[in-house]
C-alpha positions as CSV (number, residue, x, y, z in Angstrom):
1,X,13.1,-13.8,19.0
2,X,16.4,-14.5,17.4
3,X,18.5,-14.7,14.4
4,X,16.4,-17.9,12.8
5,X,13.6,-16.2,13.6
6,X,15.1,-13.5,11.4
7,X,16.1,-16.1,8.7
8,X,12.2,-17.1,8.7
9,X,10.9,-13.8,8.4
10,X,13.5,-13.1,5.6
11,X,12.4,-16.3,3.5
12,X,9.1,-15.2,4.0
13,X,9.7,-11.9,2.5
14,X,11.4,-13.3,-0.4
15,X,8.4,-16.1,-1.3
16,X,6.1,-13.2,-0.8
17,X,8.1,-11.4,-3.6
18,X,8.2,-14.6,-6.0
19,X,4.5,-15.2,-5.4
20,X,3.8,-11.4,-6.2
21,X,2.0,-10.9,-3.1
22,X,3.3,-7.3,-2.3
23,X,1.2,-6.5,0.5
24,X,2.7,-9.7,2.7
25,X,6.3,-9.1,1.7
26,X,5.7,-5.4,2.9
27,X,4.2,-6.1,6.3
28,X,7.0,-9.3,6.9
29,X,9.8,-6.5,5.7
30,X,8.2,-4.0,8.7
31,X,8.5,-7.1,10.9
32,X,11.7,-7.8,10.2
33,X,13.3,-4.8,10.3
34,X,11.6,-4.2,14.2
35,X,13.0,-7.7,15.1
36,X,16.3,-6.4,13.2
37,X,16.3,-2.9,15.6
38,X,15.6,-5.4,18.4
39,X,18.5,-7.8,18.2
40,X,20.9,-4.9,17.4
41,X,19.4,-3.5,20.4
42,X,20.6,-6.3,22.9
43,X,23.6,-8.0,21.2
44,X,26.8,-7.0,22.1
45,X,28.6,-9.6,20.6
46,X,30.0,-8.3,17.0
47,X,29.5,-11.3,15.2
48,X,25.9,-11.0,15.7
49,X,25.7,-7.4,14.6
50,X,28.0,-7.8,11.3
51,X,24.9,-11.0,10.6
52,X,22.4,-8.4,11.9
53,X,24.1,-6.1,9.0
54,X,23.9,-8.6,6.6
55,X,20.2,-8.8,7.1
56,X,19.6,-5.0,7.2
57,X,21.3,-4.9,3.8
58,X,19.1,-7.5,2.2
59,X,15.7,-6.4,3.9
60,X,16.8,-2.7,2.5
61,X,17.7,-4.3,-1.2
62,X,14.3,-6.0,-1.2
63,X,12.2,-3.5,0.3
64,X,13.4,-1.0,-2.5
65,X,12.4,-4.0,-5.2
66,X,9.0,-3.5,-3.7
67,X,9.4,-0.1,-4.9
């Protein structure tokens, strides 16, 4: 998996959350956020992990909106 792959799951997350479908937006949020450990994982290149950052923000911002 890479960082599209991580765009995907993200869009995913955020339809899910417009559609009022909690339960999907909560499992794609898990997924991202092990695809997110992942890529932080095996990157060494910082450009990738400030965009990894990016995501990890916005996954945490609308994980709490699940709240």
């Amino acid at each position: 998996m890479n960082i599209s792959d991580l765009h995907k799951l993200t869009q995913e997350i955020i339809d899910a959350i417009a559609n009022k479908q909690p339960l999907l937006a909560k499992t794609n949020i898990a997924k991202t956020q092990e695809l997110i450990d992942q890529l932080t994982d095996s990157t060494t290149n910082n450009e990738e992990l400030v965009e990894l950052s990016k995501y990890q923000t916005l996954i945490t911002l609308l994980n709490n909106k699940l709240k």
